[in-house]
GUDOGU-710966 format. One record per residue: residue in one letter; x, y, z of N, C-alpha, C in turn; residue number from 1. Coordinates in steps of 0.1 Angstrom, whole numbers, always signed. Example, Ala and Ser with C-alpha at 12.3 -4.5 7.8 and 13.67 -1.06 7.14 Angstrom:
PT:a:+132:-57:+78:+123:-45:+78:+132:-33:+78:1;
PT:s:+128:-22:+71:+137:-11:+71:+129:+0:+79:2;
// end
This chain:
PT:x:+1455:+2209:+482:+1460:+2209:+468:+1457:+2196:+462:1;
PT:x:+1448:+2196:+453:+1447:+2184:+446:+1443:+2187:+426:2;
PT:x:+1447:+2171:+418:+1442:+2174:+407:+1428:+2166:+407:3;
PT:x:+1422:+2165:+401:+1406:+2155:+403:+1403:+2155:+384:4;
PT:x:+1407:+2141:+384:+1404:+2137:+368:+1390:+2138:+369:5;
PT:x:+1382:+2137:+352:+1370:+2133:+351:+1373:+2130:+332:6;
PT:x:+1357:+2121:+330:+1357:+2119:+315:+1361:+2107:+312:7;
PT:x:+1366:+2099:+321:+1371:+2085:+312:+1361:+2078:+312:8;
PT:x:+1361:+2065:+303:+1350:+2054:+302:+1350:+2048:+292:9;
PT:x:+1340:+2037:+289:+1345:+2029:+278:+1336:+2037:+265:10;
PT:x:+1348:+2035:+252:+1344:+2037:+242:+1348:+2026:+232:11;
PT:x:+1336:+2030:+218:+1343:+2024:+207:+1357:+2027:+197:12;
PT:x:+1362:+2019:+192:+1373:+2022:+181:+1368:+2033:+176:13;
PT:x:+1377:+2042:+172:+1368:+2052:+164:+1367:+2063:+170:14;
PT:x:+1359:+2065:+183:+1354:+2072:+194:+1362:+2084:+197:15;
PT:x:+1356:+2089:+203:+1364:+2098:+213:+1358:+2101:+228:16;
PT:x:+1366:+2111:+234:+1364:+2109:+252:+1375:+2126:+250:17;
PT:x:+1369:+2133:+259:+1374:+2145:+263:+1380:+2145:+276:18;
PT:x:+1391:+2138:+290:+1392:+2142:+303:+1394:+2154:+307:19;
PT:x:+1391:+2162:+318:+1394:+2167:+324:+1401:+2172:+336:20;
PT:x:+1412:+2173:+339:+1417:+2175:+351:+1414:+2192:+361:21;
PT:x:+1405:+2187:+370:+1405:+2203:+375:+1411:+2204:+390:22;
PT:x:+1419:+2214:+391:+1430:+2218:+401:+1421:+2230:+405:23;
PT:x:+1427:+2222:+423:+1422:+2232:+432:+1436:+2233:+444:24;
PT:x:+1438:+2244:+451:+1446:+2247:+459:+1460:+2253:+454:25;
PT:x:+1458:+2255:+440:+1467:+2262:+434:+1464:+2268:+421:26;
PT:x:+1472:+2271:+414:+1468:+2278:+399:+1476:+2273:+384:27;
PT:x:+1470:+2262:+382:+1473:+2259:+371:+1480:+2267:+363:28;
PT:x:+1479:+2278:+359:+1486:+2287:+351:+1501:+2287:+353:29;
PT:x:+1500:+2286:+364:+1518:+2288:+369:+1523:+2275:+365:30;
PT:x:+1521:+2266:+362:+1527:+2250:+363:+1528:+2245:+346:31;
PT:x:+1538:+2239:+341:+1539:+2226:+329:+1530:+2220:+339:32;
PT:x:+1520:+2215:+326:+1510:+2202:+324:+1514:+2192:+314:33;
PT:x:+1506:+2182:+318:+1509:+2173:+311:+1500:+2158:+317:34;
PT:x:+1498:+2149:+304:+1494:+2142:+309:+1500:+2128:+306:35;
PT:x:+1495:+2121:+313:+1501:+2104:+313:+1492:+2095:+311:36;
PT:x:+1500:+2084:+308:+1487:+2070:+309:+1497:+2054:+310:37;
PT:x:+1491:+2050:+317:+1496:+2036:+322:+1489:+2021:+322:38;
PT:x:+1494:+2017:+308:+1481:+2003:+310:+1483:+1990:+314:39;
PT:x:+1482:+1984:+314:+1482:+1971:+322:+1495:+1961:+319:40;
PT:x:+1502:+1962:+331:+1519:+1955:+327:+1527:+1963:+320:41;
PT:x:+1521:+1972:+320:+1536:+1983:+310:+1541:+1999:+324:42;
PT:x:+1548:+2004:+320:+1550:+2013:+326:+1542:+2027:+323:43;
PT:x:+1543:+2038:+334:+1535:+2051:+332:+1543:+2054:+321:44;
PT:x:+1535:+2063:+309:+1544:+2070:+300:+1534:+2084:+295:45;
PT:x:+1546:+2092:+295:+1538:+2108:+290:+1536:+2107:+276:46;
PT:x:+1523:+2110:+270:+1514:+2115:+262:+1515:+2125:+254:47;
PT:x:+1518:+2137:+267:+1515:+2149:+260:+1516:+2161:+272:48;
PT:x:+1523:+2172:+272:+1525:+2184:+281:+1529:+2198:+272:49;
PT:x:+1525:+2205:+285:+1524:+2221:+276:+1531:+2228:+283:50;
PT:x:+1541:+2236:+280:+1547:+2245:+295:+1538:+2259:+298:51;
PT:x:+1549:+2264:+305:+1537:+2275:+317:+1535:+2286:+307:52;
PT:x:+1539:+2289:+299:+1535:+2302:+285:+1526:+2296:+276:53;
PT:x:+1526:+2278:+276:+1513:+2274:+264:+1522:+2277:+248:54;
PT:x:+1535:+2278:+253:+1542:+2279:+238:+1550:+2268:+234:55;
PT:x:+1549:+2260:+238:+1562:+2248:+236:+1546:+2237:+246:56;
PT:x:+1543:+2225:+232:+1535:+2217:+234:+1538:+2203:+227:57;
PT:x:+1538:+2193:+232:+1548:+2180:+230:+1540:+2169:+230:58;
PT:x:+1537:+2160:+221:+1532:+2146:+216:+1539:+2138:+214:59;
PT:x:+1532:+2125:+220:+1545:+2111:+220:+1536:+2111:+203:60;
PT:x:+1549:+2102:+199:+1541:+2100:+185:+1528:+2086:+183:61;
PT:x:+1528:+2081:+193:+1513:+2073:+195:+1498:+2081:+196:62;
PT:x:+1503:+2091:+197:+1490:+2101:+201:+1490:+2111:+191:63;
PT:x:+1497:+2115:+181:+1500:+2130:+176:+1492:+2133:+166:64;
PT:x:+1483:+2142:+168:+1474:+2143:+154:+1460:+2136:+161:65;
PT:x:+1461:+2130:+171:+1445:+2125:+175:+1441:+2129:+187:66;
PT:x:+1454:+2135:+198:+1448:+2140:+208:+1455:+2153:+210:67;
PT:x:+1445:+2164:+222:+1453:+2177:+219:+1450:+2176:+235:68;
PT:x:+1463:+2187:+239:+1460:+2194:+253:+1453:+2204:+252:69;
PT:x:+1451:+2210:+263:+1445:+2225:+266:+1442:+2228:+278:70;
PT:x:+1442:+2241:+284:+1442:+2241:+296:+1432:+2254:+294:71;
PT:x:+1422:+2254:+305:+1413:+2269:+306:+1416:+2278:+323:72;
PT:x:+1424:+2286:+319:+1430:+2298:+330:+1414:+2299:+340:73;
PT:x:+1404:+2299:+332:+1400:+2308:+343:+1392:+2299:+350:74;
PT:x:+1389:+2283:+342:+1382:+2274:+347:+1395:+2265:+356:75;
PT:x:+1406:+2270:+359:+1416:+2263:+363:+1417:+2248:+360:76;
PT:x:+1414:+2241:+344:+1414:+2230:+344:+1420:+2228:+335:77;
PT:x:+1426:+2217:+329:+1437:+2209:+320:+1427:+2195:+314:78;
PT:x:+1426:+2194:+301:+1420:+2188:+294:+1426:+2179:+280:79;
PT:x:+1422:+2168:+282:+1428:+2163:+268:+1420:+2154:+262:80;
PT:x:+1417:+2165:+249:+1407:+2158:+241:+1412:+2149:+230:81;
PT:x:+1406:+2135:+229:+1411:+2121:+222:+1399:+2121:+212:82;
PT:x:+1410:+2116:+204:+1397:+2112:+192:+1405:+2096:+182:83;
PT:x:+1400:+2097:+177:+1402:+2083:+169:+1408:+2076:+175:84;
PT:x:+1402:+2066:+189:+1407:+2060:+197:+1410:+2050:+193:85;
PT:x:+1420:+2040:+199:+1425:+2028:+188:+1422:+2016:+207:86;
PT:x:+1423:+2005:+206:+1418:+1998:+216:+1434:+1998:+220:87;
PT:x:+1446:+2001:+216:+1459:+2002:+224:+1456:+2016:+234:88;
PT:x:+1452:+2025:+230:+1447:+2036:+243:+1446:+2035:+254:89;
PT:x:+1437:+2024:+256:+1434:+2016:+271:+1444:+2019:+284:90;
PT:x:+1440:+2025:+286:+1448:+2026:+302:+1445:+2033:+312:91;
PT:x:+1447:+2037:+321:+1445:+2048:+334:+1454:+2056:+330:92;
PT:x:+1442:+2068:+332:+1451:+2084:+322:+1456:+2091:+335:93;
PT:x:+1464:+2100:+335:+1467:+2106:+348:+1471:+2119:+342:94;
PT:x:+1468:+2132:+348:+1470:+2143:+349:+1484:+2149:+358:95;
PT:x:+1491:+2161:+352:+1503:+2162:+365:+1506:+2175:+359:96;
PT:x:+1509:+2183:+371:+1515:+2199:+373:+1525:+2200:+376:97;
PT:x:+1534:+2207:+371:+1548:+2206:+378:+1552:+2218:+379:98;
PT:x:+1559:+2223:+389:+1569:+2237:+388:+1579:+2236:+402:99;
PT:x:+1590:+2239:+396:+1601:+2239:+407:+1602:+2225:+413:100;
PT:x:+1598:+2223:+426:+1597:+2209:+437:+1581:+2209:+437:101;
PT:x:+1574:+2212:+429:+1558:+2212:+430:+1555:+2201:+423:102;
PT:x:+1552:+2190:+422:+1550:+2179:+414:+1533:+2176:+420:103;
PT:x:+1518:+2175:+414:+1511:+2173:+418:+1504:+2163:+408:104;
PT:x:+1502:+2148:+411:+1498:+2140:+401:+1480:+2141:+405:105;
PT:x:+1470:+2134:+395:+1456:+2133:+399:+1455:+2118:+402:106;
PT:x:+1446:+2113:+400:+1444:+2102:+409:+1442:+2089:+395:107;
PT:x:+1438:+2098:+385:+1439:+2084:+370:+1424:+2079:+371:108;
PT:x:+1416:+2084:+356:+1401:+2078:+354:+1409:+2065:+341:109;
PT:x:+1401:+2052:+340:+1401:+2048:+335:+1395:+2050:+318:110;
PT:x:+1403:+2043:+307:+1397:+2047:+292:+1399:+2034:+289:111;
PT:x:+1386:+2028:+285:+1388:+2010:+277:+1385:+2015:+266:112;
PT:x:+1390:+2011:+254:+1387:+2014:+243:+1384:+2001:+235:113;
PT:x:+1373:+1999:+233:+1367:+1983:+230:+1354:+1981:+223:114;
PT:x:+1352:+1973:+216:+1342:+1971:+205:+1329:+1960:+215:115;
// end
């Protein structure tokens, strides 16, 4: 059972970066997603998550309007595409599944957002 980020890296202000989280040893569909980010001296904080119907979808307001979730059922993966990145972005993103006592975090790609 694991999540395995991909997609981070450095961009310009401005920019964008699409990650990917793809889950294996279980089925994404069944699980609230969501993702995180944690930058340097500050604590982890949620971004943005979707529950298991894809009906009820939630943005911190630092991100709302510039980044979306999405998840593809049959590619079992969870995605969050950024755009007008601001150089406060900067952080190690992390991906996480939850249901019941199922809590499965990914491992965090880094995003420098820098001129």
């Amino acid at each position: 059972v694991q999540l395995v980020e991909s997609g981070g890296g450095l961009v310009q202000p401005g920019g964008s970066l699409r990650l990917s989280c793809a889950a294996s040893g279980f089925t994404l569909g069944y699980y609230a997603i969501g993702w995180f980010r944690q930058a340097p001296g500050k604590e982890r904080e949620g971004i943005s998550c979707i529950d298991t119907t894809d009906a009820e979808i939630w943005y911190a307001d630092s991100v709302k309007g510039r980044f979306t979730i999405s998840r593809d059922i049959a590619e079992n993966t969870l995605y969050l595409q950024m755009n007008s990145l601001k150089p406060e972005d900067t952080a190690v993103y992390y991906c996480n599944a939850l249901a019941g006592l199922s809590n499965y975090w990914g491992q965090g790609t880094q995003v420098t957002v820098s001129s």
